[in-house]
PAVEXKE-604715 format. One line per field, with one value per residue (C-alpha): x, y, z; residue in three letters; residue number from 1. Coordinates in pm, whole numbers, always signed. Layout:
x <- [X, ...];
y <- [Y, ...];
z <- [Z, ...];
residuo <- [ALA, ...];
num <- [NUM, ...];
//
This chain:
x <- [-240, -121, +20, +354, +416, +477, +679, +907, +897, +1038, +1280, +1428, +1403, +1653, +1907, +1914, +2004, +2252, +2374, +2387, +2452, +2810, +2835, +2772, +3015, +3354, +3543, +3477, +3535, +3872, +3967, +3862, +4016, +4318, +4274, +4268, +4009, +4045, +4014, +3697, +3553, +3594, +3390, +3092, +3264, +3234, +2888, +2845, +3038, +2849, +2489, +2614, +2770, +2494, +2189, +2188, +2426, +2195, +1883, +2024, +2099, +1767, +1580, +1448, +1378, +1022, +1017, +1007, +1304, +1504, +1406, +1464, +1796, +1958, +1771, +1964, +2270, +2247, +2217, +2432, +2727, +2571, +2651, +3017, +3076, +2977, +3163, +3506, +3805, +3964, +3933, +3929, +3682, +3434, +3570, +3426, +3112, +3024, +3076, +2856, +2633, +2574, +2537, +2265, +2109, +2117, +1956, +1684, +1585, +1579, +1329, +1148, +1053, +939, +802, +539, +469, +376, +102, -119, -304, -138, -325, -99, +253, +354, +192, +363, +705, +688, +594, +965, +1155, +991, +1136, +1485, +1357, +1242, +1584, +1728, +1493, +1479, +1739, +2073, +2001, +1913, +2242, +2419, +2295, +2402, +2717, +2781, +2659, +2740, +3014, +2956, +2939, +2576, +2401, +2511, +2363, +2020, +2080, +2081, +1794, +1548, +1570, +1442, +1062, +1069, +1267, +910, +694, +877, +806, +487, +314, +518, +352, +640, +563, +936, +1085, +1054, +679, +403, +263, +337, +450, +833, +1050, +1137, +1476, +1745, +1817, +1467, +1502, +1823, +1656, +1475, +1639, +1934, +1678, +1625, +1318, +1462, +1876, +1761, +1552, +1816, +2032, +1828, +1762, +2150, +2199, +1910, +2047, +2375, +2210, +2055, +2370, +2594, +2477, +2351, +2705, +2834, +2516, +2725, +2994, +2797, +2564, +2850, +3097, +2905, +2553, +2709, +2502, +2613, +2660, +2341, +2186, +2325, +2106, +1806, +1859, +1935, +1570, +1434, +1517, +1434, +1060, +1089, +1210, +917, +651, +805, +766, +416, +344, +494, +346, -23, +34, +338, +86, -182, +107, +426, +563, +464, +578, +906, +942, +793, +1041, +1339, +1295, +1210, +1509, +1730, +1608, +1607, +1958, +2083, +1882, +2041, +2381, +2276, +2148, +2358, +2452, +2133, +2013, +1655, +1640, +1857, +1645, +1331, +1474, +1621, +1270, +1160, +1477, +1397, +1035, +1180, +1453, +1304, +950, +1113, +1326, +1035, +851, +1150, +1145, +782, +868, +1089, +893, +630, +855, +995, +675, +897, +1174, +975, +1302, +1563, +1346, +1408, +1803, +1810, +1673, +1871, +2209, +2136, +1990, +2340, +2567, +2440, +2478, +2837, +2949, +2786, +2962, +3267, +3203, +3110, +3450, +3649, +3486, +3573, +3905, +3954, +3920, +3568, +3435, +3201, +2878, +3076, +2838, +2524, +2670, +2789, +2402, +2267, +2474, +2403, +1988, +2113, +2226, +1950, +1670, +1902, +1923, +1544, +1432, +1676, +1517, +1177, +1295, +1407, +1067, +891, +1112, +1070, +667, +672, +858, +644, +307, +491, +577, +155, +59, +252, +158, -227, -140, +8, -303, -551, -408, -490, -352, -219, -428, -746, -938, -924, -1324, -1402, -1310, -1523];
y <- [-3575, -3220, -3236, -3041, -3369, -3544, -3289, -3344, -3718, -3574, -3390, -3681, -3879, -3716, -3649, -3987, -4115, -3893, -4034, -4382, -4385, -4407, -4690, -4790, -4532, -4572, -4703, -4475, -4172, -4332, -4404, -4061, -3853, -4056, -4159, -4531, -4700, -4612, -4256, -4269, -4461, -4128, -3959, -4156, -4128, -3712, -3730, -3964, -3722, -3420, -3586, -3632, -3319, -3150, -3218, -2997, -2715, -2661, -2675, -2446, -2205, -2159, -2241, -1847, -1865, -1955, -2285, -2279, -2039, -2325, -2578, -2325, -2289, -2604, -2767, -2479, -2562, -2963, -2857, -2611, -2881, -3121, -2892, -2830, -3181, -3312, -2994, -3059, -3228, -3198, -3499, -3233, -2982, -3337, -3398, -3094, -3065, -3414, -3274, -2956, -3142, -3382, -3054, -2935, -3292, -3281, -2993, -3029, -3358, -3182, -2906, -3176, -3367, -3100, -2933, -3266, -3363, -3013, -3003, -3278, -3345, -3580, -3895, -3867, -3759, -4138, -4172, -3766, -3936, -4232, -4003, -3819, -4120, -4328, -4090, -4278, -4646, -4564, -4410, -4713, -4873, -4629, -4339, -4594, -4861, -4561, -4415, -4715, -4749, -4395, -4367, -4693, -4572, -4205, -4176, -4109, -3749, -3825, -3939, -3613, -3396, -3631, -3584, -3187, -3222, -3402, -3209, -2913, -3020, -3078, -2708, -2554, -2757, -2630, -2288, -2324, -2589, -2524, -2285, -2024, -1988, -1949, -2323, -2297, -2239, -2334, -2004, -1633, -1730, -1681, -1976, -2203, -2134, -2341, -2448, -2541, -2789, -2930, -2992, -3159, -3400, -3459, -3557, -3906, -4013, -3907, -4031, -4432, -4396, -4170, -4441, -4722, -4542, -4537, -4911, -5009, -4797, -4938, -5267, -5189, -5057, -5273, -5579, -5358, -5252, -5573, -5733, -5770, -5976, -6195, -6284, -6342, -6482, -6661, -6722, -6829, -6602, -6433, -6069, -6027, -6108, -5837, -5538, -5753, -5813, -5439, -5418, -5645, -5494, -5155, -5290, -5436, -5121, -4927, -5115, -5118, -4726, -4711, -4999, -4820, -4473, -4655, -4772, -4599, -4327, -4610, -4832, -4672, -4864, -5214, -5118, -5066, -5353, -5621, -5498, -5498, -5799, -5927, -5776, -5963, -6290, -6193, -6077, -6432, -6618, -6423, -6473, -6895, -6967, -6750, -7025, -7110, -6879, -6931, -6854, -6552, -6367, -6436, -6304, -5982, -5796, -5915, -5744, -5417, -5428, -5463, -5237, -4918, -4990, -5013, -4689, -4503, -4609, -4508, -4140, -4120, -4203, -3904, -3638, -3741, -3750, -3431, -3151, -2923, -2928, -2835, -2755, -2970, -3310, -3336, -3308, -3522, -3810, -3720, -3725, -4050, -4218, -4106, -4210, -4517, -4522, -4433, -4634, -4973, -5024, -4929, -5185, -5444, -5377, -5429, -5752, -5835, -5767, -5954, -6258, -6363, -6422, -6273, -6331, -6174, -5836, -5998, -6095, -5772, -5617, -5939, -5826, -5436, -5512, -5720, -5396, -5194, -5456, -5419, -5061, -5041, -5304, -5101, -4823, -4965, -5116, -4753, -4591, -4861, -4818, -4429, -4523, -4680, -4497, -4218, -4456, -4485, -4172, -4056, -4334, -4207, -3808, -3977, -4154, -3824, -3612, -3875, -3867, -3490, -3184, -3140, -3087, -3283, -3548, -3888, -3865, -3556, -3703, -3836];
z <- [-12400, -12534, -12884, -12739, -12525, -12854, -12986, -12718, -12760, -13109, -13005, -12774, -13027, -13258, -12965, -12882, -13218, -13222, -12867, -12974, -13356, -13281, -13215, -13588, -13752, -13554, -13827, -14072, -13797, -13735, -14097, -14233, -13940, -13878, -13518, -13346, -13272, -12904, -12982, -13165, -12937, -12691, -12867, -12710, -12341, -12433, -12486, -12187, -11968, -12100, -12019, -11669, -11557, -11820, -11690, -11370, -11484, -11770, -11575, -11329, -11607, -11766, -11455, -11488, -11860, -12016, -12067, -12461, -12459, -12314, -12507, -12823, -12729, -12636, -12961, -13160, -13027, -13068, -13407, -13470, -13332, -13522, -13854, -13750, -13671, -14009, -14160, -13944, -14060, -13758, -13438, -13219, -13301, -13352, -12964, -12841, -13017, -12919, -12526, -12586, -12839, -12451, -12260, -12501, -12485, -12095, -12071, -12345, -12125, -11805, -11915, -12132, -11852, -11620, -11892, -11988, -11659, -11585, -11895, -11770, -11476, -11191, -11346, -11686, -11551, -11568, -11957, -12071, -11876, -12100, -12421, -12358, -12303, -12561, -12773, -12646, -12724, -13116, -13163, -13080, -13295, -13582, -13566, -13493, -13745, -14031, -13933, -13927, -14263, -14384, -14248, -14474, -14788, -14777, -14455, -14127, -14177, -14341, -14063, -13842, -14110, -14074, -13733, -13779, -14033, -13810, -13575, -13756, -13779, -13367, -13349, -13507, -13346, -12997, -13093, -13208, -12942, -12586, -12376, -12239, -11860, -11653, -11606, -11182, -11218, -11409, -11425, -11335, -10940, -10810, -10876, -10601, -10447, -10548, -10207, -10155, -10481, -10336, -9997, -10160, -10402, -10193, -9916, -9752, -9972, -10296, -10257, -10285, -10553, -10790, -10661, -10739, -11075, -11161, -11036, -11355, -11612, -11537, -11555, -11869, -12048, -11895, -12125, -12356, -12466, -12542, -12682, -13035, -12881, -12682, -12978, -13212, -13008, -12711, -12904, -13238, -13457, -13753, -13790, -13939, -13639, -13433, -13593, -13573, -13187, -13119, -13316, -13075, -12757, -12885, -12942, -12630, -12474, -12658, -12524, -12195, -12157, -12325, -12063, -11756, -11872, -11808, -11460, -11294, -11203, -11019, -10889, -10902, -10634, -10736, -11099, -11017, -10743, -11026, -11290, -11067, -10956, -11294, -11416, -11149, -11269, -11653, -11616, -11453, -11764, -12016, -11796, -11830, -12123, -12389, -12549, -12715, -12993, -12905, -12586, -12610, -12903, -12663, -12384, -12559, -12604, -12255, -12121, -12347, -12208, -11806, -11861, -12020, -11846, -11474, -11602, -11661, -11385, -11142, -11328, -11238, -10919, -10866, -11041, -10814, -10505, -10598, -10637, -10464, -10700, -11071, -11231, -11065, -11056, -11418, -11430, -11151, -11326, -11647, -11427, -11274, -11599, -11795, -11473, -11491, -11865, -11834, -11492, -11672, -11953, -11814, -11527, -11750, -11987, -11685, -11619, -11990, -11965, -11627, -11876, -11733, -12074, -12299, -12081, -11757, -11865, -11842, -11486, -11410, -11551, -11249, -10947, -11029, -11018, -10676, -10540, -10677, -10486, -10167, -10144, -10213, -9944, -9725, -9753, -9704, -9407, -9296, -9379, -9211, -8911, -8890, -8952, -8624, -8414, -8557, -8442, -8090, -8043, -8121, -7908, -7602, -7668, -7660, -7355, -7194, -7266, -7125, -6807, -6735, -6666, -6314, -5985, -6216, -6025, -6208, -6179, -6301, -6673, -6911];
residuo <- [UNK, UNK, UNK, UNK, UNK, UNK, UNK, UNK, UNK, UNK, UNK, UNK, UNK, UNK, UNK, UNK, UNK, UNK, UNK, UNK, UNK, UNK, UNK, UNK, UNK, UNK, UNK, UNK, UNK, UNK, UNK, UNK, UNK, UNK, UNK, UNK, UNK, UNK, UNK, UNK, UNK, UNK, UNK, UNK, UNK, UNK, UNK, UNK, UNK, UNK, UNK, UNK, UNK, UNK, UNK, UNK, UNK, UNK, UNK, UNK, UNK, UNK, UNK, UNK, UNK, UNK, UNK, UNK, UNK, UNK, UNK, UNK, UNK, UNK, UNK, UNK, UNK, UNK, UNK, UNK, UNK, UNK, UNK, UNK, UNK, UNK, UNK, UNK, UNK, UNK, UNK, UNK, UNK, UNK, UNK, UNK, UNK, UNK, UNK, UNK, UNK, UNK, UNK, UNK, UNK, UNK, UNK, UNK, UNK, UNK, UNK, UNK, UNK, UNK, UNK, UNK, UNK, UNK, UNK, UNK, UNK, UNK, UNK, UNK, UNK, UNK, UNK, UNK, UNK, UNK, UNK, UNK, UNK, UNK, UNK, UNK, UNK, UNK, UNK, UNK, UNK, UNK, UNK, UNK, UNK, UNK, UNK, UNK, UNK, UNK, UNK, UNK, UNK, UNK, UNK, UNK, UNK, UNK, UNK, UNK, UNK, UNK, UNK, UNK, UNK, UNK, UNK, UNK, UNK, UNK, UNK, UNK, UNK, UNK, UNK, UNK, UNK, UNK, UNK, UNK, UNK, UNK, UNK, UNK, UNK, UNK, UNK, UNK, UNK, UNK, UNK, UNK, UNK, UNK, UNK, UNK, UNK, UNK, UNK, UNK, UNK, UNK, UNK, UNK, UNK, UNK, UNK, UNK, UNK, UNK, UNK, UNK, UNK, UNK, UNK, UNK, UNK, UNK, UNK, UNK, UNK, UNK, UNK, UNK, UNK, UNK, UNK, UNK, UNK, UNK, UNK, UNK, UNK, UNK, UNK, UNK, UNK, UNK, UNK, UNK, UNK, UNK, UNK, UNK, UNK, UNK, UNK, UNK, UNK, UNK, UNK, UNK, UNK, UNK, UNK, UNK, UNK, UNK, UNK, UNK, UNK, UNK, UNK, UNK, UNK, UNK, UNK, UNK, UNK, UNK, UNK, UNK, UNK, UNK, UNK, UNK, UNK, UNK, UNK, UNK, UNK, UNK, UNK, UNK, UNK, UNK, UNK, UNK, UNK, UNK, UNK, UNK, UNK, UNK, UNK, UNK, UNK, UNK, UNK, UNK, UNK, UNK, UNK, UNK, UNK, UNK, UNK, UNK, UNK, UNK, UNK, UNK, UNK, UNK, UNK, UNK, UNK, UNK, UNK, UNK, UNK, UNK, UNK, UNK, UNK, UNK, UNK, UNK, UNK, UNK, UNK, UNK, UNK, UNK, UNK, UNK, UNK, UNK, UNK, UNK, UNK, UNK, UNK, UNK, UNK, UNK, UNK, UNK, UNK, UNK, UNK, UNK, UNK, UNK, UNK, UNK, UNK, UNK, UNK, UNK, UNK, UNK, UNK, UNK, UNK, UNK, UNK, UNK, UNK, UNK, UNK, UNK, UNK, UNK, UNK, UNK, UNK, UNK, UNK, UNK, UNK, UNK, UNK, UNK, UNK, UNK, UNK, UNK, UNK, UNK, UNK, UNK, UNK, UNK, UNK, UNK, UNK, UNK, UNK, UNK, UNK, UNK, UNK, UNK, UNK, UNK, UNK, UNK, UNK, UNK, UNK, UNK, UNK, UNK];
num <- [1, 2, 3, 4, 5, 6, 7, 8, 9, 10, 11, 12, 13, 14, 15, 16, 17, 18, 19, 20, 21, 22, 23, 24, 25, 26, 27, 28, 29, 30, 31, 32, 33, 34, 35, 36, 37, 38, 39, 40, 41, 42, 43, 44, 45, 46, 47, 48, 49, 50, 51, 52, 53, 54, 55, 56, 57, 58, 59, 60, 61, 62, 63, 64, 65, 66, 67, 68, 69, 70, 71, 72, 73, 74, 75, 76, 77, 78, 79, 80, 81, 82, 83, 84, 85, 86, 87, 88, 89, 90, 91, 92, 93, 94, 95, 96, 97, 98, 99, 100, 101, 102, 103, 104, 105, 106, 107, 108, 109, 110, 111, 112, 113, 114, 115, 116, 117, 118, 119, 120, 121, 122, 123, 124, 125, 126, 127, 128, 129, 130, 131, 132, 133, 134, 135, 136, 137, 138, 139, 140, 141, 142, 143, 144, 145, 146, 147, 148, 149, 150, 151, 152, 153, 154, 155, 156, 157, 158, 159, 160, 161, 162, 163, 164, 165, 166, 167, 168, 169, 170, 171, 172, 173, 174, 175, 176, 177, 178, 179, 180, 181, 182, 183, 184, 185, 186, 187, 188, 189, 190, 191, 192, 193, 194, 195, 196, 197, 198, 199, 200, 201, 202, 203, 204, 205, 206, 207, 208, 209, 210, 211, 212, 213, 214, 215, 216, 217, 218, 219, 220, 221, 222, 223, 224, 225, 226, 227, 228, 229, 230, 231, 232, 233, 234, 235, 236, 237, 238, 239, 240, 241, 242, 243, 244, 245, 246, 247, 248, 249, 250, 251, 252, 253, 254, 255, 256, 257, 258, 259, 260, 261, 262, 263, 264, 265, 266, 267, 268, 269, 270, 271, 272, 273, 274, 275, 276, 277, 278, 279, 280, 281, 282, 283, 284, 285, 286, 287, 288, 289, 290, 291, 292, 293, 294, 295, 296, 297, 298, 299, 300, 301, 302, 303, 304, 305, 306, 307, 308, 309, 310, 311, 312, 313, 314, 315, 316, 317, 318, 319, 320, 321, 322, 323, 324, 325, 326, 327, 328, 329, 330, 331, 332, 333, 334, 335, 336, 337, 338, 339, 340, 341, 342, 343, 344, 345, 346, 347, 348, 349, 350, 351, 352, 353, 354, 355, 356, 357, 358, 359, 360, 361, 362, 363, 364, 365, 366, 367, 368, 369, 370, 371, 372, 373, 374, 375, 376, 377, 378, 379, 380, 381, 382, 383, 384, 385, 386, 387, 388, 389, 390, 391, 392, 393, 394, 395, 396, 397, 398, 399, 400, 401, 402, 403, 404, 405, 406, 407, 408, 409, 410, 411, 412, 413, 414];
//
C-alpha cells in the first residue's frame, strides 16, 4: 500500500474530529459567545449541510487540477477556518467557517478517495477505501474524546487550534507523497466529460446503491446521535459510561473498515448483503434489550464493526461500479454518506419528540436498514429480471439464425 494512502487516512482523520468534536464543546460555545443551546447546536447542522452540497461542487471545481493541488488547497482552507474560528468572538463568523470549513472537508474526501483507489491495483481499492475512511472511525475514537477533553480544560477554542495543528504534518506529507496527475485521469489523458460521469452515476446500477448507502449512514447516525441519552436515561449508566461507549463503537467501527477493506474487493456483494442484514437484526436487539447494561455495551462495538464495515464495503461498491466516473465516484459517495448523516439524526429527533421514548432511535436506525434491504432486493430482482429477458431475447436471435436465410433448403444445412 503507497505511503500517500496513509497520509490521506491522516488527513481524514483530522477533518473528522473536527466534524464530530462538537458535540463535546456546545456548552462552552454557547456560554462564551452568548447564544442558546439551540444555536450552537447549528453549528454542527452547517457543517452537515456543507458536506452534502460540498462534496460534488468541490469535485467539480478541481476536477481539472492535479490531484495534489486539490488536496493542497482544500487542506489549507480547513485550516485556515479552523484559525479564524478559534480567533472569532463573534457566533457568526464561527457559523460560516464551520459551512466552508464542510465544503473544504467535502471536497478533500472526494479527491481522497479517487485519489487512493487510483494508486493501487484493482485487488486493493477495497483495503486504500478503508485506509481513507478509517481515518473517520479513529477520530471518533481519538480526535473527539481528546477534544472533549481540551475544550474542558482550556475552552473550546483549544481543540480548534489542535484541530488546525494536526493537520499541518498531513498538509506536508500531501505535498511531499501525492503524485500530481489532473483529478479526471490518472495520467496525462483528457478528462472524462462531465456528462459522461453523470451518465454514469445517476444511472440504473449506481442510484440503489448511493441510495442504499444513505439508508446505512442514516442508520448508523441515527442511534448514534442519541447514544448518550439512551445509555443514561434508558440503560441506567452513569455519565462516565457514555465516553467509554462512544470508545467502544469507534473500535468497533475501526475494525469494521480494516475488516471490509480485506474482502469488499473478493466479495463485495456478499459483504454488504451480510452486514445489512446483520445490521437489521443488531439494530432491533439494541431497540430490545436497552435496558440491560450488559447486553448493550456488547452490542455497541458489534454495531461499530457492522456499521462502518458495511459503509465501506458499499463505497467500494461504487468506486467499482463507477470506472467511468474517476472524479465524480468519490463525491458521490461523500454526498450520500453526509445525507444520510444529516437526514438520521434529524429523523430519529423527530421520533424523540413524538414522545416514543428514548430507544424510538434505535427503532428509527431498524426500519431505515428495512428500507435499505428492500430497495437492494428490489433491485436485484430488477437486474435479474433484465438478465432474463436479456437470455430470451439471445435465445430467440439464435433461434432466428438457425432457421436460414430465405430461398435455403432445410437440407442443405449442417
Amino acid at each position: 500500500m503507497p505511503f500517500a494512502v496513509y497520509v490521506l487516512g491522516l488527513a481524514v482523520f483530522a477533518q473528522g474530529t473536527s466534524e464530530f468534536m462538537l458535540s463535546g464543546l456546545l456548552s462552552g460555545i454557547a456560554a462564551d459567545l452568548g447564544v442558546s443551546l439551540s444555536a450552537a447546536g447549528l453549528l454542527t447542522s452547517a457543517f452537515a449541510v456543507g458536506m452534502v452540497v460540498g462534496a460534488p461542487l468541490m469535485a467539480l471545481f478541481s476536477r481539472a487540477w492535479p490531484r495534489r493541488r486539490a488536496l493542497l488547497l482544500f487542506l489549507a482552507v480547513f485550516v485556515t477556518v479552523h484559525v479564524a474560528g478559534a480567533l472569532t468572538p463573534g457566533y457568526g463568523v464561527l457559523l460560516a467557517t464551520r459551512f466552508v470549513g464542510a465544503l473544504a472537508n467535502a471536497g478533500f474526501w472526494a479527491v481522497a478517495l479517487s485519489t487512493a483507489v487510483a494508486m493501487v491495483p484493482d485487488r486493493l481499492k477495497g483495503r486504500a477505501a478503508a485506509v481513507v475512511v478509517g481515518g473517520v472511525t479513529i477520530a471518533c475514537v481519538v480526535g473527539v474524546p481528546a477534544g472533549a477533553v481540551l475544550g474542558e480544560s482550556w475552552g473550546w477554542r483549544s481543540a480548534f487550534w489542535a484541530v488546525a495543528i494536526v493537520s499541518l504534518p498531513a498538509f506536508v506529507a500531501v505535498l511531499r507523497t501525492v503524485p500530481g496527475g489532473r483529478g479526471g485521469t490518472d495520467g496525462g489523458a483528457d478528462p472524462v466529460s462531465v456528462r459522461d460521469e453523470l451518465r454514469v452515476l445517476t444511472g440504473p446500477r449506481l442510484r440503489p446503491v448511493l441510495l442504499t448507502m444513505a439508508l446505512v449512514q442514516g442508520a448508523t447516525f441515527c442511534a448514534f446521535s442519541y447514544l448518550e441519552p439512551l445509555l443514561t436515561r434508558e440503560t441506567g449508566l452513569g455519565a462516565g459510561w457514555v465516553p467509554v461507549s462512544l470508545a467502544l463503537f469507534g473500535a468497533g467501527a475501526f475494525a469494521g473498515v480494516t475488516v471490509a477493506g480485506r474482502f469488499a474487493d473478493a466479495h463485495p456483494v456478499a459483504v454488504v448483503a451480510t452486514g445489512m442484514a446483520a445490521l437489521t437484526v443488531g439494530w432491533s436487539a439494541l431497540a430490545s434489550t436497552a435496558g440491560s447494561p450488559v447486553l448493550t455495551l456488547a452490542l455497541i462495538p458489534l454495531l461499530g464493526l457492522l456499521a462502518f464495515g458495511t459503509g465501506t464495503a458499499l463505497i467500494t461498491r461504487v468506486l467499482g461500479l463507477a470506472p467511468g466516473a474517476p472524479t465524480l465516484a468519490g463525491a458521490f459517495s461523500t454526498t450520500a454518506f453526509n445525507l444520510g448523516a444529516t437526514v438520521g439524526p434529524w429523523a430519529g429527533g423527530l421520533a424523540l419528540d413524538a414522545g416514543f421514548g428514548y430507544r424510538a432511535p434505535v427503532g428509527v436506525s431498524a426500519a431505515l436498514m428495512v428500507l435499505a434491504l428492500l430497495v437492494a432486493a428490489t433491485t436485484a430482482k430488477s437486474r435479474r429480471s433484465r438478465a432474463g429477458e436479456r437470455r430470451l431475447s439471445a435465445v430467440n436471435r439464435c433461434a432466428r439464425g438457425h432457421r436460414g436465410s430465405p430461398g435455403e433448403h432445410p437440407g442443405t444445412r449442417l
